[in-house]
C-alpha positions as CSV (number, residue, x, y, z in Angstrom):
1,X,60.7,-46.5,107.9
2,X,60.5,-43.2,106.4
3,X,57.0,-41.8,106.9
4,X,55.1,-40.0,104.1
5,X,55.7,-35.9,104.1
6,X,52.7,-35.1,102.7
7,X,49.4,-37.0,102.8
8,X,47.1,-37.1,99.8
9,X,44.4,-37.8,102.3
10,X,44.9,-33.9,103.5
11,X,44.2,-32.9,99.8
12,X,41.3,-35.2,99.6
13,X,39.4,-33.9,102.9
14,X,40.1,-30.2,101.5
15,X,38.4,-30.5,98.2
16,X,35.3,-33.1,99.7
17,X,34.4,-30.1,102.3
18,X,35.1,-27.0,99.8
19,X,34.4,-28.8,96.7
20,X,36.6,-26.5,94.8
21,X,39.9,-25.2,96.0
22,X,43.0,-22.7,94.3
23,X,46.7,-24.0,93.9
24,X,47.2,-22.0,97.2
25,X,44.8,-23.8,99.1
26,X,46.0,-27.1,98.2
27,X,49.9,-26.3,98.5
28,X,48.4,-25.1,102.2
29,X,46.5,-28.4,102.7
30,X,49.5,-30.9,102.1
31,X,52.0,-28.1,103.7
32,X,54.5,-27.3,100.9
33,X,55.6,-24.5,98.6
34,X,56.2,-26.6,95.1
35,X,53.7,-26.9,92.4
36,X,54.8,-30.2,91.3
37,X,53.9,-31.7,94.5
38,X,50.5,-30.7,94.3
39,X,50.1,-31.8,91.0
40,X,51.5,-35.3,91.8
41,X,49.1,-35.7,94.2
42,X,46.3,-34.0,92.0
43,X,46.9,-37.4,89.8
44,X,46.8,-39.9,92.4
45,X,43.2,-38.3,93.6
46,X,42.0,-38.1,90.1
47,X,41.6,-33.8,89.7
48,X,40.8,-31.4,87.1
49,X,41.3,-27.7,86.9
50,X,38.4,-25.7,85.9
51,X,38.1,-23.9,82.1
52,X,37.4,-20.6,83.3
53,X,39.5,-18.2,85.6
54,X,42.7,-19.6,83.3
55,X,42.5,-22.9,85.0
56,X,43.2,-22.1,88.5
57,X,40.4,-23.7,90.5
58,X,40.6,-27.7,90.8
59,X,37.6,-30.1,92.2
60,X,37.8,-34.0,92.6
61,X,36.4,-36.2,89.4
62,X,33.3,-37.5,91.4
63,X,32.2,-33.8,92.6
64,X,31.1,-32.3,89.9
65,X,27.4,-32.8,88.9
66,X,27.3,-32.0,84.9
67,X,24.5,-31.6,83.2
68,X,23.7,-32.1,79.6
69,X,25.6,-30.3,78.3
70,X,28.5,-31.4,80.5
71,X,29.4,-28.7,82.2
72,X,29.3,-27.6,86.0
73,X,29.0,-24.2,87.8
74,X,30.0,-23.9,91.1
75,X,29.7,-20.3,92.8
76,X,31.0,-18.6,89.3
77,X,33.9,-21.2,88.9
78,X,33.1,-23.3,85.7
79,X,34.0,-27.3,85.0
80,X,33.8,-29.1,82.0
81,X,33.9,-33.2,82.1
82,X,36.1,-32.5,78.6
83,X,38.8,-30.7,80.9
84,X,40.1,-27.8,79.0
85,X,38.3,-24.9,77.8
86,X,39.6,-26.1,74.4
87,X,38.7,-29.5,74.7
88,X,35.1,-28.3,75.8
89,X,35.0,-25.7,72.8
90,X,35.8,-28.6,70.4
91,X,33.7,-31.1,71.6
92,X,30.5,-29.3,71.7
93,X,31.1,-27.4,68.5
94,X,31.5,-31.1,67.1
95,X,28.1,-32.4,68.7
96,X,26.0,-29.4,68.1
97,X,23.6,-30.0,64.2
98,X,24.1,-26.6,63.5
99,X,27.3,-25.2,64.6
100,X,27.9,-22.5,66.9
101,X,28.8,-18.6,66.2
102,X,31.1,-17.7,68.9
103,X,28.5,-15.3,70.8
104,X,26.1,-18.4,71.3
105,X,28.8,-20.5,72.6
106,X,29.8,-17.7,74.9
107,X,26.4,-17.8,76.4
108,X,26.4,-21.1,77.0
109,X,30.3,-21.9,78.7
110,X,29.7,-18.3,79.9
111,X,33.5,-17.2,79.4
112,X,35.4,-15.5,76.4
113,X,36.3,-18.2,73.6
114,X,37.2,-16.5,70.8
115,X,40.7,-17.1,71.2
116,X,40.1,-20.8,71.7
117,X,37.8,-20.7,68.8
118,X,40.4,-18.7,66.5
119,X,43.1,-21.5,67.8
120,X,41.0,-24.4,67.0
121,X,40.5,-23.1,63.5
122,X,44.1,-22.4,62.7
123,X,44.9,-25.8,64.0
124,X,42.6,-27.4,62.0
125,X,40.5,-29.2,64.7
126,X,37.4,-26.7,64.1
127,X,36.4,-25.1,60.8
128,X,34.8,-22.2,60.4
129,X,32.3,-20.6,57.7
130,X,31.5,-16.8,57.5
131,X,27.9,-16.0,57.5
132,X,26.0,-13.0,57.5
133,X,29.4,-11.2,58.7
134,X,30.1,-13.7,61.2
135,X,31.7,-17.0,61.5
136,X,30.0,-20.3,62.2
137,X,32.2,-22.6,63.7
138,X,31.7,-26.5,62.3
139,X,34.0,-30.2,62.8
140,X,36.3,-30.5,61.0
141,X,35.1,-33.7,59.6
142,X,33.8,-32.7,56.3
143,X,30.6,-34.8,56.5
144,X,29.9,-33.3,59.7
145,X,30.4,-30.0,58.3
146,X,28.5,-30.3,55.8
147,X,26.1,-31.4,57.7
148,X,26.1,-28.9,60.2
149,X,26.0,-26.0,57.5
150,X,22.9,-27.3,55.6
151,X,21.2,-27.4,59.6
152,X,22.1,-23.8,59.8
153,X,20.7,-23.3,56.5
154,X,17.5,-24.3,56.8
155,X,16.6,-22.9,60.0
156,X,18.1,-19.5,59.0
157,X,15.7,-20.0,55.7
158,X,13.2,-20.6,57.8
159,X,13.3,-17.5,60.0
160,X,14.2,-19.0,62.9
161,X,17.6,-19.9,65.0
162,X,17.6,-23.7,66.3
163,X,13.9,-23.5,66.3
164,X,13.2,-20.8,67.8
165,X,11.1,-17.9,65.6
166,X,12.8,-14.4,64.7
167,X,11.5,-11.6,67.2
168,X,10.9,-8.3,65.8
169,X,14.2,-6.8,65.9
170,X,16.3,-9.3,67.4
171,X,18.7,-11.0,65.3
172,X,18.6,-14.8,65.4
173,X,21.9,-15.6,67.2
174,X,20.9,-13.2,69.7
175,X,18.1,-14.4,70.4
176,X,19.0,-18.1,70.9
177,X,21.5,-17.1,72.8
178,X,19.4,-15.2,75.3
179,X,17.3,-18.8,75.4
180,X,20.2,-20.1,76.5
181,X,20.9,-17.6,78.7
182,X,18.0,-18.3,80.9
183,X,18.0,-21.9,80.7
184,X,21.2,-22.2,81.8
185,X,19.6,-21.0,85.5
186,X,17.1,-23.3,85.9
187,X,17.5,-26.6,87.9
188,X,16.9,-29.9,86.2
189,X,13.4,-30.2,86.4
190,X,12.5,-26.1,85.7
191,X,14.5,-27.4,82.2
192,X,12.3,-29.6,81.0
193,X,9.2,-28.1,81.9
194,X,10.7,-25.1,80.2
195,X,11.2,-27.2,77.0
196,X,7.8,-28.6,77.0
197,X,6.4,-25.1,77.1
198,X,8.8,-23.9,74.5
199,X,8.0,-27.1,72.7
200,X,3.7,-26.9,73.0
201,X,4.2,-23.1,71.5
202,X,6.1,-24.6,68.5
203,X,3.1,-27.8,67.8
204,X,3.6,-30.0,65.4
205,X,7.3,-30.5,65.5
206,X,7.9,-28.7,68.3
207,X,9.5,-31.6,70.3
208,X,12.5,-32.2,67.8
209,X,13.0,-28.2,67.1
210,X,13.4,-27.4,70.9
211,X,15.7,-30.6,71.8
212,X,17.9,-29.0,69.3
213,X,18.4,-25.9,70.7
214,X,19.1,-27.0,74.1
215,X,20.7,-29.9,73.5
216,X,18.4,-32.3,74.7
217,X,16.9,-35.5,74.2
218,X,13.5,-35.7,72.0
219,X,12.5,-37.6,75.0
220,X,12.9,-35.7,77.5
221,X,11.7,-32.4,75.7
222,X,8.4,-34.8,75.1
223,X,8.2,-35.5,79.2
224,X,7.9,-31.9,79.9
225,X,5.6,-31.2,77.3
226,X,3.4,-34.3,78.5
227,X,3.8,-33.2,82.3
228,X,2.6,-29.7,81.7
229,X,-0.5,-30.9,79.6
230,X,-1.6,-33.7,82.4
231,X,-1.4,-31.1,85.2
232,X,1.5,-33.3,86.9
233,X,3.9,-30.1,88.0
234,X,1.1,-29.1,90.4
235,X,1.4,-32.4,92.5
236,X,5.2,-32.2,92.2
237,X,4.8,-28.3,93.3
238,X,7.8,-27.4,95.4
239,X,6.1,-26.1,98.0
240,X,3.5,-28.4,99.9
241,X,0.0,-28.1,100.2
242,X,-0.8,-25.8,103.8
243,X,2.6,-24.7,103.4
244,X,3.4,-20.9,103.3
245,X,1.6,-18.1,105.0
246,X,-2.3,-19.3,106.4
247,X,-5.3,-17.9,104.5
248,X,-7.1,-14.8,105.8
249,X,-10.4,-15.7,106.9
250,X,-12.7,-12.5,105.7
251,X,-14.9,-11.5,108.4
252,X,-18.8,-11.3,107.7
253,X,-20.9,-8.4,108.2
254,X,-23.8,-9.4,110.5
């Protein structure tokens, strides 16, 4: 019986303990110099290459921990569960009410994609719109763009960006894209206390004009907002009560 030259189980171990890993790596794990060999066994162990650093990083399909916006960051290696940078570009240029300009989309996938974004376009899966000297990238499904554009309109009629209010000096795309800047560093429960803030500054409305920036769920924008105003961070505080450094005790004078 011929015995099996190289052992998907090899690949398998290698990605589970690294979580990511380069072609290199992986030809190194299984022991050979061919490409398609790796790839094969890529399929069998259900793999996908990351969207930035031109694809050259791969993970396992049940590593990656996405958030809402379906992406994943490990060390500086992005993921995307829509595979390709394109696919990702596409997808969430579809999904988004008001469209994206290319600088706020960069923020968020936190790579270059104005080439996908120009390739999309001229393959008619995106559409795009120039405004105010730059273009706004809808679906191409005219109802969708349509509505997308009259999204954009109103909140650049109403001096503000997604939702968020014009700083002096700051352009609107600029500064939602420095919002999402900083969201993008928090951890999953910073996010939503950050909405709720963002979302008690805004009152009445604020809930649905936040969740639409960040992508998030109305509900979820309300739970931060509702944790912050019953006090409930403090007993969730990260660091525990007598924890840290003990108080100084101030000495009397007698």
């Amino acid at each position: 019986m011929m015995t099996q030259r190289y052992r998907i189980e090899d690949l398998s171990k290698l990605l589970k303990r690294r979580k990511i890993a380069t072609m290199a790596d992986l030809k190194q794990a299984l022991g050979t110099d061919a490409d398609a060999t790796v790839f094969r066994k890529l399929k069998l162990v259900s793999a996908r290459s990351s969207y930035s650093h031109r694809g050259r990083y791969y993970t396992l399909d049940n590593i990656p921990q996405y958030d809402e916006w379906g992406l994943w960051t490990f060390r500086d290696v992005h993921f995307s569960k829509y595979g390709t940078l394109l696919n990702t570009a596409q997808t969430l240029v579809e999904s988004s009410p008001d469209g994206f300009l290319a600088s706020e989309l960069e923020t968020l996938l936190q790579v270059s994609v104005k080439d996908a974004l120009r390739k999309l376009s001229q393959t008619g899966r995106l559409t795009r719109d120039r405004r105010r000297g730059r273009y706004l990238y809808c679906a191409a499904d005219p109802v969708i763009q349509r509505r997308q554009l009259h999204g954009r309109r109103q909140a650049e009629d109403a001096g503000e960006w997604a939702g968020q209010p014009v700083g002096e000096g700051i352009v609107p795309d600029e500064l939602g894209a420095a919002v999402l800047l900083f969201y993008s560093l928090l951890d999953e429960r910073q996010r939503r206390l950050y909405a709720g803030l963002e979302a008690l500054k805004w009152g009445h409305g604020g809930d649905r004009k936040v969740a639409r920036l960040l992508g998030l769920d109305v509900g979820t924008v309300a739970k931060g907002r509702q944790q912050l105003l019953q006090g409930e961070v403090l007993r969730d505080r990260i660091r525990k009560p007598g924890a840290g450094h003990p108080a100084v005790e101030k000495k009397r004078r007698r």
